[in-house]
C-alpha positions in Angstrom: -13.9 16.7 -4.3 -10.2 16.4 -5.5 -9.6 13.5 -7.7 -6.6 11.9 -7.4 -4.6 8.9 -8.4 -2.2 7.1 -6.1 0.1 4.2 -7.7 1.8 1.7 -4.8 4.6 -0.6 -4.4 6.2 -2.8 -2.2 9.5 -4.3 -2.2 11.7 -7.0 0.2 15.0 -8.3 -0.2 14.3 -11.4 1.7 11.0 -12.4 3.1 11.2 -11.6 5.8 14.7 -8.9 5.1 15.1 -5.5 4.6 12.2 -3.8 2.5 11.0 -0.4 0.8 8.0 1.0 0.0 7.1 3.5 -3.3 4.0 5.5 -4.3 3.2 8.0 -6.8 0.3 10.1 -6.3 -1.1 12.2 -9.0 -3.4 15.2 -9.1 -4.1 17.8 -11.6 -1.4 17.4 -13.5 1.3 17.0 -10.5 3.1 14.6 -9.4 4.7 13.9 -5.9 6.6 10.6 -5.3 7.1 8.9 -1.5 9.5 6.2 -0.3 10.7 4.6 2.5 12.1 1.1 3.8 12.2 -0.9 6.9 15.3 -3.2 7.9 13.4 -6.1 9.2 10.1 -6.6 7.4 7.6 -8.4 4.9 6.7 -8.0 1.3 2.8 -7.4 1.9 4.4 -5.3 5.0 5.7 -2.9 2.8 2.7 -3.0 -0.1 0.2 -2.4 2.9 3.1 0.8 3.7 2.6 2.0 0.2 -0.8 2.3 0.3 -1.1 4.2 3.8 1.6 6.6 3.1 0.1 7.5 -0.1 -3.2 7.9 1.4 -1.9 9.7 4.8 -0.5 12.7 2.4 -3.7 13.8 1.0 -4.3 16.8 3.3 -8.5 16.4 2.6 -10.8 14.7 1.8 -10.1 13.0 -1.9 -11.3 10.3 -4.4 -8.9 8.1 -4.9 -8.0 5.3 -7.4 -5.4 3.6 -5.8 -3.7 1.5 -8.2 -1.1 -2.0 -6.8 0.2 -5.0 -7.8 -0.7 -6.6 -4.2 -3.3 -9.3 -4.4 -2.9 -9.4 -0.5 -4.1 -5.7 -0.5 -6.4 -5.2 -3.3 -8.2 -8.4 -2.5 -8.6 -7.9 1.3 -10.0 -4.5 0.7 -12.3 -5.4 -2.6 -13.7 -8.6 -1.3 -14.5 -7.1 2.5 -11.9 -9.8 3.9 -10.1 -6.4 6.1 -13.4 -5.0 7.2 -14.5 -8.5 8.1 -11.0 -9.6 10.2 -11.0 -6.3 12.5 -15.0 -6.8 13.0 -13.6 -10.1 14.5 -10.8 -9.1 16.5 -8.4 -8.8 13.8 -9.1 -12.9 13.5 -8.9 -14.6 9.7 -11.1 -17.8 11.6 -11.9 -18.4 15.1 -8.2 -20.1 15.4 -5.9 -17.9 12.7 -5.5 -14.3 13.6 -5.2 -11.9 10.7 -1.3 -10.4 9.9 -0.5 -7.6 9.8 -3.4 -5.8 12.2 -1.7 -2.6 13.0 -1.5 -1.8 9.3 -4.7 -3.0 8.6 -6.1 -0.4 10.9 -4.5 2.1 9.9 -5.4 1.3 6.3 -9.2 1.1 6.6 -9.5 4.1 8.5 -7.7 6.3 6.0 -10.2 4.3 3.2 -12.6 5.6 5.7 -11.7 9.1 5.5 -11.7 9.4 1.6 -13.3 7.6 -1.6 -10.9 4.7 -2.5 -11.5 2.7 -5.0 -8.3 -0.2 -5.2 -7.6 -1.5 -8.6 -4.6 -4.2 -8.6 -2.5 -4.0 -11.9 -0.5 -6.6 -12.7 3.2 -6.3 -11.5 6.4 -6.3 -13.3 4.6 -6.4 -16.5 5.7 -2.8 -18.2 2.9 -0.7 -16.3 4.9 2.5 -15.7 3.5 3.9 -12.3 3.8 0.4 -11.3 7.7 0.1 -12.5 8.4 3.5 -11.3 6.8 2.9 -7.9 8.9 -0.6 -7.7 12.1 1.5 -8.2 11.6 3.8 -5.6 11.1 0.6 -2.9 13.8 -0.7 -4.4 16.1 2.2 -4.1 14.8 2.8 -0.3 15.9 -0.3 0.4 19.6 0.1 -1.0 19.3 3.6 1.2 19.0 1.4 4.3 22.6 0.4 3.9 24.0 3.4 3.4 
């Protein structure tokens, strides 16, 4: 099985504003960068974006390290909290519903259809997939303008 890296960000101007998404993905000595942006959006929108879009490019089977500064992600997935919310009917508690949903779903059932394994790396802090992922969203929001 192919192992391969995938390093995510997300970006918003504005919360909720126009936002952009980056990701690096890394295999055998290649890289291939992705980005993208959405005018009216959330931060942990477009970090959630990251991770799919990096994951919906692998064209088999992979294991994957999937490396982002998002809490919100890393943490949902890690600690079961994703699995748990769509077992419920995408509900957080029997009165808050879980944000988010659509991309949820579409999250766990790429995680389904490889070997993820989420580390979260601290943000903003010099990590260079991290910075370089964090430029592309930024610059796919700018391109939203244009």
């Amino acid at each position: 099985m192919k192992e391969v890296k995938i390093y995510t960000d997300g970006a918003c101007s504005g919360n909720p504003g126009p936002g952009g998404w980056g990701a690096v993905l890394r295999y055998n000595g290649k890289e291939k960068e992705l980005s993208g942006g959405e005018k009216d959006t959330t931060n942990n929108r477009m970090e959630l974006t990251a991770a799919i879009e990096g994951l919906a490019a692998l064209k088999e089977r992979c294991r994957v390290t999937l490396y982002s500064d998002s809490k919100y992600l890393v943490d949902a997935i890690c600690c079961g909290w994703a699995v748990k919310w769509r077992s419920n009917q995408w509900m957080r508690t029997k009165k808050d519903k879980a944000l988010n949903s659509d991309l949820w779903e579409r999250l766990l059932t790429l995680t389904d259809a490889h070997e993820v394994n989420f580390v979260w790396v601290k943000g903003h802090a010099g990590h260079p997939e991290n910075e370089r992922c964090d430029a592309l969203a930024v610059r796919a929001i700018g391109a939203l303008g244009e």
